[in-house]
C-alpha positions in Angstrom: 37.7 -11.8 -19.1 39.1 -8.5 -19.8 42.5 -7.5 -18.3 40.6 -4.3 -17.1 38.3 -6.5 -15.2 40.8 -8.8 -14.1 43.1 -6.1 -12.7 40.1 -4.7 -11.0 39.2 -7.8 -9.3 42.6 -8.6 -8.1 43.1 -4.5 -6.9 39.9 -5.5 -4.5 40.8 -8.8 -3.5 44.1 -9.2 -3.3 46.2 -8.3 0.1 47.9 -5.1 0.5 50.0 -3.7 2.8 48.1 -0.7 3.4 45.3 -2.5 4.8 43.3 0.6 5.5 42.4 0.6 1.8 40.8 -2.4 2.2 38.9 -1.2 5.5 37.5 1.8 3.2 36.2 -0.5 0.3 34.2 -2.9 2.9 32.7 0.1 4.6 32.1 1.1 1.6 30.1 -1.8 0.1 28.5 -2.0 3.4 27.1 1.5 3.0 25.5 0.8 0.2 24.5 -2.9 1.4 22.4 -0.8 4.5 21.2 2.2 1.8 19.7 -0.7 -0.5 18.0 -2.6 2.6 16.8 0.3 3.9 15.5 1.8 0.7 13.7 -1.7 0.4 12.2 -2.1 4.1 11.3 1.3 3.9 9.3 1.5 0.6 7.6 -2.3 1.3 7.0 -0.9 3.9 4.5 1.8 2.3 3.7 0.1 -0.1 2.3 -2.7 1.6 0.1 -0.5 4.3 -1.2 1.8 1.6 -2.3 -1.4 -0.8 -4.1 -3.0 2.1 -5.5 -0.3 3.6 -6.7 0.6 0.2 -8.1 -3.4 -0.3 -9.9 -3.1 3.2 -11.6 0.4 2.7 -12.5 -0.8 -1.1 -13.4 -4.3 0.2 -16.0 -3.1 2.9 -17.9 0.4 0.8 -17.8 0.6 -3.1 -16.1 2.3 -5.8 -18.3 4.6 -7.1 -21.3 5.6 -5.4 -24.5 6.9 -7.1 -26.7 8.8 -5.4 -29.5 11.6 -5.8 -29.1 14.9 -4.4 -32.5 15.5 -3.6 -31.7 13.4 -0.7 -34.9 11.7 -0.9 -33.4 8.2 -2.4 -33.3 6.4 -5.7 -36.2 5.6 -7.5 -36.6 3.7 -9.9 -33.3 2.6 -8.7 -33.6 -1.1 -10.4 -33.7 0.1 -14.0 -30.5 2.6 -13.4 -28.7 -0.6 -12.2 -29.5 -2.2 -15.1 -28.4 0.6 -16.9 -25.1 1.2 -15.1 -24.3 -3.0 -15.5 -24.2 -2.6 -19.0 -21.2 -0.6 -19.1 -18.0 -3.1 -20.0 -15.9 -1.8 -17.1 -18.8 -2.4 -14.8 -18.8 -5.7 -12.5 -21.8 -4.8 -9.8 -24.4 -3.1 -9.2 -26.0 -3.2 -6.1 -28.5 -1.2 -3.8 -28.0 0.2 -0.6 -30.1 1.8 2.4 -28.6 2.7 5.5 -29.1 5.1 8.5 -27.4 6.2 11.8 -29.5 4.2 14.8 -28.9 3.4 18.3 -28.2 -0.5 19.1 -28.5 -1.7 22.6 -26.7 -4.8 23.7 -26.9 -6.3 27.4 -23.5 -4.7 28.1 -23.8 -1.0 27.0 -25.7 1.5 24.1 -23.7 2.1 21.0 -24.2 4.4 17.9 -24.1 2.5 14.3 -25.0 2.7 10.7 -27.6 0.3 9.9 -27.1 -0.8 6.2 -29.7 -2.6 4.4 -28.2 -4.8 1.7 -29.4 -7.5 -1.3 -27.5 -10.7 0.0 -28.0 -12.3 -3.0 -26.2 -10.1 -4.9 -24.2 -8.5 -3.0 -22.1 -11.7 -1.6 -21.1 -12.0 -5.0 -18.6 -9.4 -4.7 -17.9 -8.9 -1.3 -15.6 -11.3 0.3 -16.3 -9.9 4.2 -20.0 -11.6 3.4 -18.9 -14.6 1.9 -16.7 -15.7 4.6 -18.7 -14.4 8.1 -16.7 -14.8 11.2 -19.4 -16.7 12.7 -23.2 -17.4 12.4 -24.8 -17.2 8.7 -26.4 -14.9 6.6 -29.8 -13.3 7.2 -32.4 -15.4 5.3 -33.7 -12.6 2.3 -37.3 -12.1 3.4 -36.2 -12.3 7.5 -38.1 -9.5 9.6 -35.9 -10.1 12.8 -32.3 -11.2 11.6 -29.5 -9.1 11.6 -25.0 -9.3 11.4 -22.7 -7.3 13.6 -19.6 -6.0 12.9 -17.3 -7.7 15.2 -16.0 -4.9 17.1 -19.4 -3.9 17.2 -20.8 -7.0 18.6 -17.9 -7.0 21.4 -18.3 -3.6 22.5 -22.3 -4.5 22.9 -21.5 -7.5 24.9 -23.6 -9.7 22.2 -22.6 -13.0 20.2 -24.8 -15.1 17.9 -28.1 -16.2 18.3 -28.5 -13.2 21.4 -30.9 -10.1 20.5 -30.5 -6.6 20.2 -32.4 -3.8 20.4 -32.2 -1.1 17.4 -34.0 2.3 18.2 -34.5 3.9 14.7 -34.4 7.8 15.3 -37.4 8.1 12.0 -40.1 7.6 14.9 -43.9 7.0 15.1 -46.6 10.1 16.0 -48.2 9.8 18.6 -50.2 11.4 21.4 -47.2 13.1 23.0 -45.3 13.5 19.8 -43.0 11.7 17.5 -41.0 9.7 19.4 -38.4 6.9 18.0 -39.6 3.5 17.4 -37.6 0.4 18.6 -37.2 -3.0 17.4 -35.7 -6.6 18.4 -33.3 -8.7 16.2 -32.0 -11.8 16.3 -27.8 -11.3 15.8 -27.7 -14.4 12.9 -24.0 -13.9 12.3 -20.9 -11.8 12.3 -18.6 -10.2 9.5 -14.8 -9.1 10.0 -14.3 -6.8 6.9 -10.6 -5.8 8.7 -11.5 -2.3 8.4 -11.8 -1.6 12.2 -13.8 1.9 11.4 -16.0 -0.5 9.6 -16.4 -3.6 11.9 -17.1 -1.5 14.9 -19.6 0.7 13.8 -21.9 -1.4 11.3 -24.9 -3.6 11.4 -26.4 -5.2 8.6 -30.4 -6.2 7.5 -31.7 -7.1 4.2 -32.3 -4.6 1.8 -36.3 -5.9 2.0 -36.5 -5.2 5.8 -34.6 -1.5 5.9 -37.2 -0.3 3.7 -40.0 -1.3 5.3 -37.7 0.4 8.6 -36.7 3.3 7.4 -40.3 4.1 4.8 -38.8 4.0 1.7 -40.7 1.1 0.1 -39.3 2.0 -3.7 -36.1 3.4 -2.5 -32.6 3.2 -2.2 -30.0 5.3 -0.5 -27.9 5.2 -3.5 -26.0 2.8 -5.7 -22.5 1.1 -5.1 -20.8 0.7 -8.5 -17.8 -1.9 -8.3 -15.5 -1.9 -11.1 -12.4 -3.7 -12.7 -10.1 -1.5 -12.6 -10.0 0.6 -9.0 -8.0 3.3 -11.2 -10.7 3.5 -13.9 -13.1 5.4 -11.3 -13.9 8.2 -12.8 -13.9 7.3 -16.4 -16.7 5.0 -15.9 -18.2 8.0 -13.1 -18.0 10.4 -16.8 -19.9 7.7 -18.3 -22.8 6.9 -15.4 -23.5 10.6 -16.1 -23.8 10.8 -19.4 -26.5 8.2 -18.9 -28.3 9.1 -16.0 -30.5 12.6 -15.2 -28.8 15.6 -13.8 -30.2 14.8 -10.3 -27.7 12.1 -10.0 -24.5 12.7 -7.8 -21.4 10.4 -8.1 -18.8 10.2 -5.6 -15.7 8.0 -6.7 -13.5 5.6 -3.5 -10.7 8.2 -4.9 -12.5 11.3 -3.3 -13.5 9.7 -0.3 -10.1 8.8 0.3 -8.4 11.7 -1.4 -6.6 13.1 2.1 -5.6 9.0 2.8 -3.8 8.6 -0.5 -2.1 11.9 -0.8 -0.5 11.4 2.5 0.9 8.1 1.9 2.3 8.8 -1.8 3.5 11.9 0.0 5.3 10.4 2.4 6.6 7.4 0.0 8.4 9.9 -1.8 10.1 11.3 1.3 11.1 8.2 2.3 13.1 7.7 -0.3 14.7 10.8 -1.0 15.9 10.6 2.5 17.1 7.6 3.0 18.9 8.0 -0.8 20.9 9.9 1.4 22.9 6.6 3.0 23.7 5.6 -0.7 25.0 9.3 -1.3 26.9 8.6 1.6 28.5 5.5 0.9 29.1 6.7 -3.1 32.0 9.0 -1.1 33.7 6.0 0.7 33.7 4.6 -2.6 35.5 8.0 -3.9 37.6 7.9 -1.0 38.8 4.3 -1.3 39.4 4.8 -5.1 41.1 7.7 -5.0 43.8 6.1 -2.3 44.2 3.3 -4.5 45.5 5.4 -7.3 47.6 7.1 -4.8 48.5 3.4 -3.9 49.0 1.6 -7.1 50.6 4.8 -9.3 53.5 2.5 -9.9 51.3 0.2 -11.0 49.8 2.3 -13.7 52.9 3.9 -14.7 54.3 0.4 -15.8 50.9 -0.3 -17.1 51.1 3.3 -19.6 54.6 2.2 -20.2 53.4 -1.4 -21.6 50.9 0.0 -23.8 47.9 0.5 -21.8 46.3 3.8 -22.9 44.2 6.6 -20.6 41.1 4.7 -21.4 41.9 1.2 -19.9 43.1 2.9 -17.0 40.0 4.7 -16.4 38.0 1.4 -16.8 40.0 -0.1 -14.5 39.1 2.1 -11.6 35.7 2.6 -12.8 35.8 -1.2 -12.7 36.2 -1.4 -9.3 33.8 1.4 -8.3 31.0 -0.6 -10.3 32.0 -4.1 -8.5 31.4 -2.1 -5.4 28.3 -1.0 -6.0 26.8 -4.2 -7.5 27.9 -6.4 -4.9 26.5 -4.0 -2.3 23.2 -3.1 -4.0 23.1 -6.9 -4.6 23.9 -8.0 -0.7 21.7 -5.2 0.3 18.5 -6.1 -2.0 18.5 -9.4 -0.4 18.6 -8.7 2.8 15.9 -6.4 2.5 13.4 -8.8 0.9 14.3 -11.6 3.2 13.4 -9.1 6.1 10.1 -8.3 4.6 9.5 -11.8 4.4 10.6 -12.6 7.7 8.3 -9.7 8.6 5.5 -10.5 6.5 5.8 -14.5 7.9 5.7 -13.4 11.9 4.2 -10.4 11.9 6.8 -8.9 13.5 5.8 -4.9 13.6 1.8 -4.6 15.8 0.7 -1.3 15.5 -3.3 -0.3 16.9 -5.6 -1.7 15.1 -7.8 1.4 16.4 -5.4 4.0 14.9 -4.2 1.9 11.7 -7.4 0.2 10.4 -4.5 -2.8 10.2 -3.3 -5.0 13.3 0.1 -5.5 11.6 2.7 -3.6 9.3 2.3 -5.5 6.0 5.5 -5.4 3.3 5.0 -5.6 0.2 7.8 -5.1 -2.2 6.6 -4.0 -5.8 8.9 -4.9 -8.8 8.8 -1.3 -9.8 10.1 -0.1 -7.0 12.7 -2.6 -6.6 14.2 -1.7 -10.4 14.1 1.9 -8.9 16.2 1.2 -6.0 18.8 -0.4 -8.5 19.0 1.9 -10.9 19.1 5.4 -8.4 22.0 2.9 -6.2 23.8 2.0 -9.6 23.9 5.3 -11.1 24.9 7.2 -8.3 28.2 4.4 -7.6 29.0 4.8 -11.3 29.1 8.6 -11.1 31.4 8.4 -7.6 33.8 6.4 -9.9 34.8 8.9 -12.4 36.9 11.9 -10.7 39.3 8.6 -9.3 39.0 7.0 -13.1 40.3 10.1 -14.7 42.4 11.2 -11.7 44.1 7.9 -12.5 44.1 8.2 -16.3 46.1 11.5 -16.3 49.2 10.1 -14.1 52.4 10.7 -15.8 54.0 7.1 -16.9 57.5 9.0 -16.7 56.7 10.9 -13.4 55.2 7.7 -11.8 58.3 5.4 -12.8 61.0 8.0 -12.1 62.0 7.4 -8.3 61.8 3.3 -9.1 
């Protein structure tokens, strides 16, 4: 050990008579120690709700949807998903009908998308249909089967194995004019997707059975596109076009949720350029505490000067001390703040409205990344509140300080 270090250690250790030094340098660490744990709550904190609200939305629609602008539907929809499957980034392609209808349940009427979907392939890839909440899947060629959201299926007043009536708004002619034609199903099973936008506004058929209801026999409403990498949308969206006709329209999960996104990254970065601020904050105790131990120990350094000791090991020894400060806080404080998120993460400790929040709890989830940011912003702005004390120090007179002794 260096006698730099050592003299450090023992200045912030040892007991002095002027104890309000030693007040300083605990606030001081402890400053830091509630900058560090905030900084970590805080950006688990956004983290974690932006990475599963992005898992939930991503988990219940698709990546990249291809559609045609004609509005009429897909044709020959089976060879473009072919086509689209070949591509290396791709991992599904599956078809999709849907349209808005009118479900009514024994308890009240409720508005919902019916979405027509190929089971087969489709439970492949999404993990809300591979583990339903209750009941089973529709069998693939059912004409009277069909899965509720569960939010849905509550608000209706309906649970599996009771029917529902759908009124499909694409009605019949007849002698008084077109009116809307209505149907019975079965409710086989239902999904919790965790998306409550999703689960309380959905109900699923096969993809056979929605185009026999909604007449488009050789027809899809469009294509979802899941890929490998979330973050590789619209690269592979360049390449879809370059391989489909120019009737084909692409939207990518990044412009659906564009607004989403933006908001949270915004507010990430606010976050922690505010609460930087209680690490600014504490760097000053730590001048303040430095600076009155030179005023303290200029004795000290005299004799230290007048042993041998030049400006530069007197300078390290302050800045020393400012840099023990720092770690030990940043340290205390980056434990504490993970053991909190777990704590939180374990008991689910902050409920926000599932309604308003598309989550029922606050998740935390603290990113390496971030983490190494947090130490190095803490770290470098201690080791910069170290060096006015350091050279104030360095440039005390050995003569002037040993004078009056």
């Amino acid at each position: 050990m260096s006698f730099e270090l050592f003299l450090a250690r023992r200045y912030l250790t040892a007991r002095r008579k002027q104890a309000f030094i030693s007040v300083i340098t605990s606030v001081s660490i402890l400053g830091v120690t509630i900058g560090v744990m905030a900084l970590v709550i805080a950006l688990s904190l956004i983290t974690g709700f932006q990475e599963d609200v992005q898992a939930k939305i991503l988990g219940a629609t698709s990546h990249l949807m291809v559609s045609d602008l004609s509005g009429e539907g897909l044709r020959n929809y089976r060879e473009l998903a072919a086509e689209i499957g070949r591509i290396p980034e791709v991992e599904a392609v599956t078809p999709v009908i849907y349209n808005t209808v009118l479900v009514l349940g024994p308890a009240r009427t409720a508005g919902a998308l019916l979405k027509g979907l190929d089971f087969e392939e489709e439970t492949r890839v999404a993990g809300w249909l591979q583990h339903l909440l209750a009941g089973k899947l529709p069998a693939p060629e059912s004409q009277e089967e069909i899965i509720l959201g569960k939010d849905l299926a509550a608000s209706l007043g309906v649970t599996v194995g009771d029917p529902v009536n759908i009124l499909i708004p694409s009605g019949r002619l007849t002698p008084v004019g077109l009116l809307p034609r209505t149907r019975t199903f079965r409710v086989s099973g239902l999904f919790d997707s965790g998306l409550y936008e999703f689960d309380s506004s959905t109900a699923v058929v096969s993809l056979h059975l929605a185009q026999k209801l909604f007449n488009l026999p050789a027809r899809v409403s469009y294509l979802q596109v899941r890929i490998k990498d979330i973050f590789q949308a619209e690269k592979v969206a360049e390449k879809i076009y370059r391989l489909t006709s120019p009737g084909i329209y692409i939207t990518t999960w990044m412009e659906l949720n564009r607004s989403l996104f933006s908001a949270l990254k915004l507010e990430k970065t606010l976050l922690f350029l505010t609460i930087t601020l209680i690490v600014v904050v504490a760097a000053l105790n730590i001048i303040a505490s430095l600076v009155l131990m030179v005023m303290e120990k200029t004795r000290d350094i005299g004799v230290l000067m007048a042993m041998g000791a030049t400006a530069r090991n007197i300078r390290k020894i302050f800045f020393l001390q400012g840099a023990i400060i720092g770690v030990v806080g940043t340290s205390l404080g980056l434990v504490l703040g993970l053991v909190w998120c777990w704590l939180a993460n374990t008991f689910k400790l902050i409920k926000v409205p599932v309604d308003i929040y598309q989550i029922s709890y606050v998740p935390f989830h603290a990113k390496p990344l971030d983490l190494a940011l947090i130490v190095l912003v803490t770290l470098t702005i201690t080791f910069i509140s170290t060096v006015f004390p350091s050279r104030r120090a360095a440039r005390i007179d050995p003569v002037q300080a040993l004078k009056y002794e």
